[in-house]
LUMVO-668677 format. One record per residue (C-alpha): residue number from 1; y, x, z. Coordinates in nm, 4 decimals. Last residue first. Example, Ala and Ser with C-alpha at 12.3 -4.5 7.8 and 13.67 -1.06 7.14 Angstrom:
+-----+----------+----------+----------+
! pos !        y !        x !        z !
+-----+----------+----------+----------+
!   2 !  -0.1060 !   1.3670 !   0.7140 !
!   1 !  -0.4500 !   1.2300 !   0.7800 !
+-----+----------+----------+----------+
end
This chain:
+-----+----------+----------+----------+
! pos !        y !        x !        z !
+-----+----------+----------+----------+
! 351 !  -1.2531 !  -0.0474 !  -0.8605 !
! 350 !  -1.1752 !   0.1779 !  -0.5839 !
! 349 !  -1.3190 !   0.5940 !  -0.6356 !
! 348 !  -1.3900 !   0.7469 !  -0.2554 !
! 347 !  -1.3084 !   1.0322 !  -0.0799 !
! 346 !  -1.2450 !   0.9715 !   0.2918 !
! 345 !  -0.9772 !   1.1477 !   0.5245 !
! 344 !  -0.9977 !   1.4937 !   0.6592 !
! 343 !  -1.3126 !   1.6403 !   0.5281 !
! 342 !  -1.3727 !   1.4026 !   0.2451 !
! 341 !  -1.0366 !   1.4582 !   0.0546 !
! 340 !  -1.0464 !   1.2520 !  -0.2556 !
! 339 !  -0.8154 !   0.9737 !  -0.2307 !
! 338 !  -0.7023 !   0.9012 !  -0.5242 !
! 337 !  -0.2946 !   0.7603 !  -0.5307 !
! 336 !  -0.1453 !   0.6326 !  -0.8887 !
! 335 !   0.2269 !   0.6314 !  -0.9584 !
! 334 !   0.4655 !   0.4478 !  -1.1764 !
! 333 !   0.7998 !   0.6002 !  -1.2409 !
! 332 !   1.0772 !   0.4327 !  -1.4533 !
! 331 !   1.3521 !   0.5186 !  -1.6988 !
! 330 !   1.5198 !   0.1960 !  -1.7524 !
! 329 !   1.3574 !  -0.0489 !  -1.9703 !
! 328 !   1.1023 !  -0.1235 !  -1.7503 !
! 327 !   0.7824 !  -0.1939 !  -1.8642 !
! 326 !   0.6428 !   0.1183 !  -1.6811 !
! 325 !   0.7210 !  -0.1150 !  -1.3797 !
! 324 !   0.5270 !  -0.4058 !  -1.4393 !
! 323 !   0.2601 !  -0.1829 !  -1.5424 !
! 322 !   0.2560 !  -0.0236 !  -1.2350 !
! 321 !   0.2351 !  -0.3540 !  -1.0759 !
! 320 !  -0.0379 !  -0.4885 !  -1.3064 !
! 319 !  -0.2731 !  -0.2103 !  -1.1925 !
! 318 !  -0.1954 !  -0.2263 !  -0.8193 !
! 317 !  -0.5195 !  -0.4075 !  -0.7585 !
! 316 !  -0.7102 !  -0.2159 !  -0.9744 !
! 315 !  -0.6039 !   0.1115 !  -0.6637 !
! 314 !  -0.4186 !   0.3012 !  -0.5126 !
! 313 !  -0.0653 !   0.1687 !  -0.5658 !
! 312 !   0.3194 !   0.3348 !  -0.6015 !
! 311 !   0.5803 !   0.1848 !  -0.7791 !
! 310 !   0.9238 !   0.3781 !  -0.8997 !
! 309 !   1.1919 !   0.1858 !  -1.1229 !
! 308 !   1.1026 !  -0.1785 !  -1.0133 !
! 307 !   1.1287 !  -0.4420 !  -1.1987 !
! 306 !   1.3730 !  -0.6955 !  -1.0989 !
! 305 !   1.4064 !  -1.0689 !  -0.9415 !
! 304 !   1.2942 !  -0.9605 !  -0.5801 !
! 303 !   1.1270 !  -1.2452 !  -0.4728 !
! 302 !   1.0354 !  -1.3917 !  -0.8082 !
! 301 !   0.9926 !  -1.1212 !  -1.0029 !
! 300 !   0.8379 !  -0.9103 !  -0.7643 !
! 299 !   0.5841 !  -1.1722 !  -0.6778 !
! 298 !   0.4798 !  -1.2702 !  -0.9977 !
! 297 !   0.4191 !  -0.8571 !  -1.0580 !
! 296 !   0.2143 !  -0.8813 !  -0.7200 !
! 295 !   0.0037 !  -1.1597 !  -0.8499 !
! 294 !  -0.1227 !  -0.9832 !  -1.1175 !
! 293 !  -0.2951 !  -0.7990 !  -0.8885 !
! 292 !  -0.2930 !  -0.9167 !  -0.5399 !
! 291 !  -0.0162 !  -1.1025 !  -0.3705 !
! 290 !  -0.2314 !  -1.3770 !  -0.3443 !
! 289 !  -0.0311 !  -1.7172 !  -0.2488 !
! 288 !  -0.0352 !  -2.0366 !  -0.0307 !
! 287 !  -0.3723 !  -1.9956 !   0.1340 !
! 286 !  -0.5272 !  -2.2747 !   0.3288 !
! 285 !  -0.7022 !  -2.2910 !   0.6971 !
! 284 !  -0.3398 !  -2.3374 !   0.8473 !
! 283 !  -0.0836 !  -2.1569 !   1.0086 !
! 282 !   0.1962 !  -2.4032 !   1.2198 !
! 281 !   0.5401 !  -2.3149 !   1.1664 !
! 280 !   0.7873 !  -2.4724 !   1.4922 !
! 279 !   1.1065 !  -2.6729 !   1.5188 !
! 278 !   1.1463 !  -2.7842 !   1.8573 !
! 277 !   1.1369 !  -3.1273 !   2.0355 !
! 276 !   0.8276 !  -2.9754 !   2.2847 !
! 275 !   0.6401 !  -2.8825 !   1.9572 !
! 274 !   0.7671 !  -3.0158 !   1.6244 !
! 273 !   0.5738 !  -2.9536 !   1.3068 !
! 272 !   0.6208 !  -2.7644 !   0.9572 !
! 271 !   0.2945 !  -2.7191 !   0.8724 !
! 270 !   0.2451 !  -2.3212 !   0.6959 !
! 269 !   0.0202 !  -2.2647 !   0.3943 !
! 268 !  -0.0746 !  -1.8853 !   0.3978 !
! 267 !   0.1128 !  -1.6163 !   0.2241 !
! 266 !  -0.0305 !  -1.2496 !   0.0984 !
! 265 !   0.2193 !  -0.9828 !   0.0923 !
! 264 !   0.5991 !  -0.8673 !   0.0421 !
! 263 !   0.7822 !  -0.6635 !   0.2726 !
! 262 !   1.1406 !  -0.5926 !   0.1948 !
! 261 !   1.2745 !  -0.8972 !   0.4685 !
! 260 !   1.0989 !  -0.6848 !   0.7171 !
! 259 !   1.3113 !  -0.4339 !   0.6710 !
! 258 !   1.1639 !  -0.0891 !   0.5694 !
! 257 !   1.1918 !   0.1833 !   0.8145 !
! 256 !   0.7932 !   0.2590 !   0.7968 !
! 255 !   0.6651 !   0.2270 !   1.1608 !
! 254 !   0.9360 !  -0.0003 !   1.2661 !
! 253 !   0.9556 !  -0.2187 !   0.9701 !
! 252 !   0.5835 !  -0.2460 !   0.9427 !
! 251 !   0.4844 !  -0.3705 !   1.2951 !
! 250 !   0.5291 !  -0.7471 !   1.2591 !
! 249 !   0.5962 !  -0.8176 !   0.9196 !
! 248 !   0.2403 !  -0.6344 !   0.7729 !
! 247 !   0.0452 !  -0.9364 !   0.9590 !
! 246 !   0.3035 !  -1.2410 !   0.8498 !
! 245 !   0.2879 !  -1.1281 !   0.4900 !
! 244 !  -0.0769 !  -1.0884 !   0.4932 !
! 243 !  -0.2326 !  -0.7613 !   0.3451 !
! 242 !  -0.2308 !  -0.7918 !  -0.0300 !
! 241 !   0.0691 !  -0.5750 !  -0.0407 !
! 240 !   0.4050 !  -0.4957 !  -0.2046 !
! 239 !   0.5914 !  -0.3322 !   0.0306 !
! 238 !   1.0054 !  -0.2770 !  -0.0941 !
! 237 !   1.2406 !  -0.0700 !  -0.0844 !
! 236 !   1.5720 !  -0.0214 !  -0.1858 !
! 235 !   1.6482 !   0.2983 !  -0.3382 !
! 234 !   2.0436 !   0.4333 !  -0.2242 !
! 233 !   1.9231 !   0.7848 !  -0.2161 !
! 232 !   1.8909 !   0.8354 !   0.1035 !
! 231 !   1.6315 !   0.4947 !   0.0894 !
! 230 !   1.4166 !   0.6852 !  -0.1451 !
! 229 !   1.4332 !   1.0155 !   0.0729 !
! 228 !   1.2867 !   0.7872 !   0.3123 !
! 227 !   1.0251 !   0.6440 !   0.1548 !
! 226 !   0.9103 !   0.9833 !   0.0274 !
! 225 !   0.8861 !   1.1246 !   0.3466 !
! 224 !   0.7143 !   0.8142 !   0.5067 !
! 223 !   0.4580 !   0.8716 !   0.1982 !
! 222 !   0.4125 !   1.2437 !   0.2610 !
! 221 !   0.3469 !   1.1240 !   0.6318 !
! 220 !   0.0471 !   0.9352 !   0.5711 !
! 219 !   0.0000 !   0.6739 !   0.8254 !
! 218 !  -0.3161 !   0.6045 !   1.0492 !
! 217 !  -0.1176 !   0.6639 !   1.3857 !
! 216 !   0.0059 !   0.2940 !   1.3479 !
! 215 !  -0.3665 !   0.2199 !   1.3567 !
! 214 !  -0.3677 !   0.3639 !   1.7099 !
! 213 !  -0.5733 !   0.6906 !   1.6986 !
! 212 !  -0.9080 !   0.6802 !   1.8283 !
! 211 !  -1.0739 !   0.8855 !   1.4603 !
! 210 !  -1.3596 !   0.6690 !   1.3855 !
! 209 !  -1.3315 !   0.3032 !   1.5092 !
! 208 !  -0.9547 !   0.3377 !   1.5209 !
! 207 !  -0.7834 !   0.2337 !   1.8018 !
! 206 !  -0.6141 !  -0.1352 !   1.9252 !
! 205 !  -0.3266 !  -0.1249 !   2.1733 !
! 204 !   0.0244 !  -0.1401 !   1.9859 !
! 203 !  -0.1542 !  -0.3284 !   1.6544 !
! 202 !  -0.3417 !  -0.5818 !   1.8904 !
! 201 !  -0.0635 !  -0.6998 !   2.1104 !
! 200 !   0.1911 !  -0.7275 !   1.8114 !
! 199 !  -0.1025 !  -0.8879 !   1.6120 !
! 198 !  -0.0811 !  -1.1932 !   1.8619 !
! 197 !   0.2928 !  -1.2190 !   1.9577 !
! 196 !   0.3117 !  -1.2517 !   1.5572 !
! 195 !   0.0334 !  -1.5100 !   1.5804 !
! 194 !   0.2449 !  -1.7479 !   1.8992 !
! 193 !   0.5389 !  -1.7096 !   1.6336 !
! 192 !   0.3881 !  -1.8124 !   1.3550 !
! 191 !   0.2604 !  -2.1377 !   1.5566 !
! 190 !  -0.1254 !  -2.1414 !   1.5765 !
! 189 !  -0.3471 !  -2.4439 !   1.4150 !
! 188 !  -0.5510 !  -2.1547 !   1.2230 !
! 187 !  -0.4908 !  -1.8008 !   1.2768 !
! 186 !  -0.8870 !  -1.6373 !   1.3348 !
! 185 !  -1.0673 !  -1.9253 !   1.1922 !
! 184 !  -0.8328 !  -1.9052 !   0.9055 !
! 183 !  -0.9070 !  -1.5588 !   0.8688 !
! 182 !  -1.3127 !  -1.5732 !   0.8542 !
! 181 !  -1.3165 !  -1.8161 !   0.5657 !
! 180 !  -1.0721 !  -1.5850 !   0.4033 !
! 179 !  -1.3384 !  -1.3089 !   0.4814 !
! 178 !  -1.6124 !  -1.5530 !   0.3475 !
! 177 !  -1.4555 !  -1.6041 !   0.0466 !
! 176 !  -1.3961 !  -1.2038 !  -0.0116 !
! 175 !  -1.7227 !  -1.0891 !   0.0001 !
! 174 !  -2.0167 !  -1.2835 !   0.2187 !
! 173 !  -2.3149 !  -1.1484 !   0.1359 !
! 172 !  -2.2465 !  -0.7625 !   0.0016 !
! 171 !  -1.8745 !  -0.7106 !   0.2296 !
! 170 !  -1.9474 !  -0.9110 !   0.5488 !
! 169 !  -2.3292 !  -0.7547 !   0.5158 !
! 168 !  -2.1923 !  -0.3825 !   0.5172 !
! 167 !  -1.9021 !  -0.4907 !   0.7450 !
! 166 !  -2.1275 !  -0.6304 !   1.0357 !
! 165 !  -1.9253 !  -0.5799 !   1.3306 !
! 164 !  -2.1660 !  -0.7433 !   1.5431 !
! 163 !  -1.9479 !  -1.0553 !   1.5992 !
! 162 !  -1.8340 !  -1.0549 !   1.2226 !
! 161 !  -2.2226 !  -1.1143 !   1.1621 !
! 160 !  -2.2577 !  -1.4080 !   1.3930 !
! 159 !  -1.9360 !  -1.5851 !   1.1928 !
! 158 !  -2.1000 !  -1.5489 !   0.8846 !
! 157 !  -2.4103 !  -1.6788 !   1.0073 !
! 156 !  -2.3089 !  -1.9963 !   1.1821 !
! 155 !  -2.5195 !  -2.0794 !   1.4167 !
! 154 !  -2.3706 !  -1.9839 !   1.7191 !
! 153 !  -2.0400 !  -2.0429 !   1.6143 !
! 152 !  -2.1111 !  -2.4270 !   1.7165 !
! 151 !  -2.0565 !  -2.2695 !   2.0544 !
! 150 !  -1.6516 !  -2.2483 !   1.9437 !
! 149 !  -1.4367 !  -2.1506 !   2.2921 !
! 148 !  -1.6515 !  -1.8262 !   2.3875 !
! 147 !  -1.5549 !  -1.7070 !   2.0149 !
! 146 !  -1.1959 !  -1.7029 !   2.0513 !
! 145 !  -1.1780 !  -1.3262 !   2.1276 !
! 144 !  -1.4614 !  -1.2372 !   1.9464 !
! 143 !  -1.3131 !  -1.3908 !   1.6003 !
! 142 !  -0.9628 !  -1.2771 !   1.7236 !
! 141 !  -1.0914 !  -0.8790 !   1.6979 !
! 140 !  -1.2468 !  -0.9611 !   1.3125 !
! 139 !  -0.9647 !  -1.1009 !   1.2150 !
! 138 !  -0.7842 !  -0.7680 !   1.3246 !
! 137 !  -1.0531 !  -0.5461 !   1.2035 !
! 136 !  -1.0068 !  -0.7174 !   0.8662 !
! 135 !  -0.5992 !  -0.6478 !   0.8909 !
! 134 !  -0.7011 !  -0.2870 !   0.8918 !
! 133 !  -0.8927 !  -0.3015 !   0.5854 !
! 132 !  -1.2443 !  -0.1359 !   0.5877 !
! 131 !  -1.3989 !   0.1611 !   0.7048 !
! 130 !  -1.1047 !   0.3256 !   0.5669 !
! 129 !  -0.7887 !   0.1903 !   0.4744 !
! 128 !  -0.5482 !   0.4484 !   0.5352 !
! 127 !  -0.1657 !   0.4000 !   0.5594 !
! 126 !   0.1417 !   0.4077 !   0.2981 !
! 125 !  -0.1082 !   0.4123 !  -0.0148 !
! 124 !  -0.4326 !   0.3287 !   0.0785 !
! 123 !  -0.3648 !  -0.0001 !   0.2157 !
! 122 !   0.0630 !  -0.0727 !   0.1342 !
! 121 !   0.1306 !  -0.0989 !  -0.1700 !
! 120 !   0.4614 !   0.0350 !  -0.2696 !
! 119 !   0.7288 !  -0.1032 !  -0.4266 !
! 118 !   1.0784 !   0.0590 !  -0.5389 !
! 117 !   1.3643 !  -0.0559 !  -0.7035 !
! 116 !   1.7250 !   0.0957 !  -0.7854 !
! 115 !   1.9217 !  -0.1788 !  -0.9395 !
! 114 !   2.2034 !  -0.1917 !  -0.6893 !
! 113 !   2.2401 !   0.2083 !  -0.6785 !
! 112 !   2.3230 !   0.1838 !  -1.0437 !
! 111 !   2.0883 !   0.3758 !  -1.2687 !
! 110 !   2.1350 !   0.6528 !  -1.4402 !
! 109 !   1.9035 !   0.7916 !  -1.6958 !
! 108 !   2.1635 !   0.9819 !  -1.9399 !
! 107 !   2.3015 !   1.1201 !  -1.6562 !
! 106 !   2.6857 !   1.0605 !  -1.6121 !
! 105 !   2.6292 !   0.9753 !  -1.2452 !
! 104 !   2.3243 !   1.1501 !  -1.1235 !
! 103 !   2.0780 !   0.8876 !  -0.9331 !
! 102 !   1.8548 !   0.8230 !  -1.2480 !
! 101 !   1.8209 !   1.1423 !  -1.3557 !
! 100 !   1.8053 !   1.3461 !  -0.9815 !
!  99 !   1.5172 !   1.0763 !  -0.8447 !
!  98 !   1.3079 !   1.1074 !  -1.1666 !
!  97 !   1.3683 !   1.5111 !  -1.1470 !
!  96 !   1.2177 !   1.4601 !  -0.7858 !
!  95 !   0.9516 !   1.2538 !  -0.8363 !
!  94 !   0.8388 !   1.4975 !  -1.1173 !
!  93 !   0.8677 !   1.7995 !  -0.9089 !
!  92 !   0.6587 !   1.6517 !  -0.6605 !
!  91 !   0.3783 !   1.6129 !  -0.9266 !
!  90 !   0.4469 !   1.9488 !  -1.0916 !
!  89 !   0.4013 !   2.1360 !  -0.7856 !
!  88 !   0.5955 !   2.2639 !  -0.4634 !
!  87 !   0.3959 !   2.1728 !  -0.1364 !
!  86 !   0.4776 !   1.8473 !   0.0098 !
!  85 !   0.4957 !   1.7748 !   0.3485 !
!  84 !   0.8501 !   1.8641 !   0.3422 !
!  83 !   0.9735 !   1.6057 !   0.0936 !
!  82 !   1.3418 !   1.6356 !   0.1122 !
!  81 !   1.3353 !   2.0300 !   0.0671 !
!  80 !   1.6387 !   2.2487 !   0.1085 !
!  79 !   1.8429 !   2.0411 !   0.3686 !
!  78 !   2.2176 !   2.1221 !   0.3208 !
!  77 !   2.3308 !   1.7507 !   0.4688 !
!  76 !   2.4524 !   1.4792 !   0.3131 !
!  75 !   2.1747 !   1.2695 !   0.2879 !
!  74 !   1.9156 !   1.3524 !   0.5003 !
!  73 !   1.6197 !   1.5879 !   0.4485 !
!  72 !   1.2964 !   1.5675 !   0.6545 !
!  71 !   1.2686 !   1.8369 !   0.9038 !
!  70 !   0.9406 !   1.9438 !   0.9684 !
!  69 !   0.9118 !   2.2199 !   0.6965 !
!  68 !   1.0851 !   2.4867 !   0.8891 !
!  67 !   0.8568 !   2.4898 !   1.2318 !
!  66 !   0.5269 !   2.4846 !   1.0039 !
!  65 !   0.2704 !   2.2406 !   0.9054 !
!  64 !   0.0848 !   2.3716 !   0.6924 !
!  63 !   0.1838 !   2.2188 !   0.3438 !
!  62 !  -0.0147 !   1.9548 !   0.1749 !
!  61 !  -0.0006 !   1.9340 !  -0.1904 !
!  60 !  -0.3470 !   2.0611 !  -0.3243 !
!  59 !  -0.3176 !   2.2874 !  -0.6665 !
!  58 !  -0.1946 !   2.1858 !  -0.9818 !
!  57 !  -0.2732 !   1.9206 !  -1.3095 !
!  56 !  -0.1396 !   1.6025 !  -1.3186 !
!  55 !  -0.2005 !   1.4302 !  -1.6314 !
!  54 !   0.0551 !   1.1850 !  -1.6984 !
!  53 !  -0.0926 !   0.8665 !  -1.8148 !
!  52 !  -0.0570 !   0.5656 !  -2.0046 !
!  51 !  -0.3355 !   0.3277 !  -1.9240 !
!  50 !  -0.6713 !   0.2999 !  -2.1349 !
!  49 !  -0.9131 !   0.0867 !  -1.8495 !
!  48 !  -1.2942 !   0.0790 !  -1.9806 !
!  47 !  -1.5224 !  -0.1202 !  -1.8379 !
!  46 !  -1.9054 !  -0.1269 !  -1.8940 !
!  45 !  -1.9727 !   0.0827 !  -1.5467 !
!  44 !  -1.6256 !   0.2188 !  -1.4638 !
!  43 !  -1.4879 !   0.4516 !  -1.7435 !
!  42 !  -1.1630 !   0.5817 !  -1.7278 !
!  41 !  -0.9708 !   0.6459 !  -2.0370 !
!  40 !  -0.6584 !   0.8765 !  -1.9531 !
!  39 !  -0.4205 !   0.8428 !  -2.2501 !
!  38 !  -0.0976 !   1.1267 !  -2.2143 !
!  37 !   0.2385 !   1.1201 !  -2.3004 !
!  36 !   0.4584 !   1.0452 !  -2.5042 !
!  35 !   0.3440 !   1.1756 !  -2.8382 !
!  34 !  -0.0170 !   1.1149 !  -2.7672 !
!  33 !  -0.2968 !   1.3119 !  -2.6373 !
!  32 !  -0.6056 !   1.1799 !  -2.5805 !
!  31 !  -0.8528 !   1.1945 !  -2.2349 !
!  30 !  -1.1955 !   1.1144 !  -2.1661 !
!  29 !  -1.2956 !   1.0547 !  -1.7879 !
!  28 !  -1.6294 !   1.0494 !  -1.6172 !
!  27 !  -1.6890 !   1.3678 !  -1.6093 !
!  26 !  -1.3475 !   1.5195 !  -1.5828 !
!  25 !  -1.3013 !   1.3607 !  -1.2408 !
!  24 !  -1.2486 !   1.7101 !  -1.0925 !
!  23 !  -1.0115 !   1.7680 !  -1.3769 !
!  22 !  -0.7427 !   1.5679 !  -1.2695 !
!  21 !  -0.6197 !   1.8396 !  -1.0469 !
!  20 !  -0.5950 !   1.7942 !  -0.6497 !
!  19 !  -0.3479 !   1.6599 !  -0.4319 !
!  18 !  -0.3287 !   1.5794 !  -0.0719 !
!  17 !  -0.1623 !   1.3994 !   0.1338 !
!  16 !  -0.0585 !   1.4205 !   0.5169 !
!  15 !  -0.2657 !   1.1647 !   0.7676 !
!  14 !  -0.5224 !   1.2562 !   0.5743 !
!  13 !  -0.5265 !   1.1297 !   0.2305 !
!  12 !  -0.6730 !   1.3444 !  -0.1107 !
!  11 !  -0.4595 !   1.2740 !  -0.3258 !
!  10 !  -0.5309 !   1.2650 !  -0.7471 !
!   9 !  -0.2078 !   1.1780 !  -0.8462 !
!   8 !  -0.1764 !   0.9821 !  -1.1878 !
!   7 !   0.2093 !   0.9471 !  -1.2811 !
!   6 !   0.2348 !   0.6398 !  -1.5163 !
!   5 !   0.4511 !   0.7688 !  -1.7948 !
!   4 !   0.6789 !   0.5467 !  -2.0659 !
!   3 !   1.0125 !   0.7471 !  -2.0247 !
!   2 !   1.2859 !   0.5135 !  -2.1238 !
!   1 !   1.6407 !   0.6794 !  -2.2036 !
+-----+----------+----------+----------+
end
């Protein structure tokens, strides 16, 4: 039996989630009732986005954290709660009710452990993303580091405002050409391997700009928890990012416990070359692939080659992959993240 809902959660991140009602947004949302389920209209500017909706309406999510709640169920054991950093509401009921249908044998929603799917994006949903993209503060940490070797950087402008940490004019002047610009100075004419030894040093050294933790440290637990009781429940999943595939591969499987072969992202045109008689990858200035948007439903089909049953994004950019998986014709659970908690994360709306 299909259930055609796109669960909205209005979370306020930390490093543990939040969630707060719908209603806060009421202002600049209309809503109709259907059938179904329900139609959230959001307005942005001259936009309007109509996607099927459940309306999640309860109190925040996050538990204290307590001595009994740290333990994260496990398969097989007599654990009470498999999301422990969630509080009880209708929006962690729902994931697990989806989880019980389509894992029961003899449920009407049951789904074979080989065709149970699940993609999550990966900024904003599984770790934080604010001042800017994590992977940005990496290009941004190889532009001064190779600087001293490129004087004609001097006068180039978009290269002199990465220097000074510029974001605000990076992001209004510049926008997304001139990061790309900005990466392939960063990776170009490298071997994969010499980058991966690269962002390993950076990611297990480099700190936050606001809080001092190590990106790693940047994670929202709620999210490992519900990765996890995924996998325990014979889910395989999957990252579904714009973040560069090569970037996310080095430190992702051993902060999140997904493989590295289950992380999809952004790709780069790679040389094939020889270097002292060996096979090597080179990077180069172009890109191969956007895993972005519509691009992420390409990229599900053709890497994994099935729609997923559960998907989880934050933002436009995730659009077509919750689509992608309400279009499943097995019961299926897309879910929106909004951040909204200013006091221990950021609030903010993403277009």
């Amino acid at each position: 039996m299909k259930t055609h809902k796109l669960l909205f959660l209005i979370l306020p991140i930390a490093f543990l989630i939040v969630l707060n009602a719908c209603e806060q947004h009421a202002k600049k949302t209309s809503t109709k009732t259907t059938k179904d389920s329900t139609i959230i209209i959001k307005h942005k500017g001259d936009t309007i986005i109509k996607e099927k909706i459940v309306v999640v309406h309860e109190e925040t999510i996050i538990r204290e954290e307590k001595e009994e709640n740290k333990t994260v169920g496990k398969k097989g054991t007599h654990s009470e709660d498999p999301l422990p950093s969630w509080n009880d509401s209708d929006s962690k009921s729902r994931i697990t009710d989806f989880v019980t249908g389509v894992t029961t044998p003899g449920s009407a929603d049951y789904v074979p452990s080989e065709n149970r799917i699940a993609t999550f994006d990966n900024d904003g949903t599984l770790w934080s993303e604010k001042p800017t993209y994590f992977q940005i503060e990496f290009v941004l940490y190889r532009i001064r580091q190779l600087a001293p070797q490129h004087p004609e950087w001097k006068k180039d402008k978009l290269v002199q405002a990465a220097l000074r940490h510029d974001l605000e004019t990076l992001r209004k002047k510049y926008g997304a050409k001139g990061i790309v610009k900005l990466m392939a100075f960063a990776q170009a004419g490298i071997t994969t391997g010499e980058y991966e030894k690269i962002v390993h040093k950076w990611i297990t050294t480099a700190k936050h700009p606001i809080t001092g933790r190590l990106y790693t440290e940047m994670i929202f637990q709620p999210m490992l928890e519900l990765i996890r009781y995924l996998q325990e429940n014979d889910f395989k999943v999957y990252i579904v990012s714009g973040g560069g595939i090569d970037f996310m591969r080095v430190w992702a499987e051993k902060v999140y416990g997904i493989p590295r072969q289950h992380i999809l992202g952004s790709i780069g045109k790679l040389d094939y070359e020889k270097e002292n008689g060996k096979p090597v990858l080179v990077k180069t200035n172009d890109i191969f692939f956007v895993n972005d948007g519509p691009g992420k439903p390409v990229a599900i089909h053709q890497i994994i080659g099935e729609k997923p049953l559960i998907a989880f994004g934050n933002s436009d950019g995730d659009l077509q992959m919750l689509e992608w998986c309400d279009a499943n014709k097995k019961r299926s659970l897309p879910a929106y993240i909004h951040h909204t908690d200013a006091k221990r994360e950021w609030a903010y709306d993403r277009k």
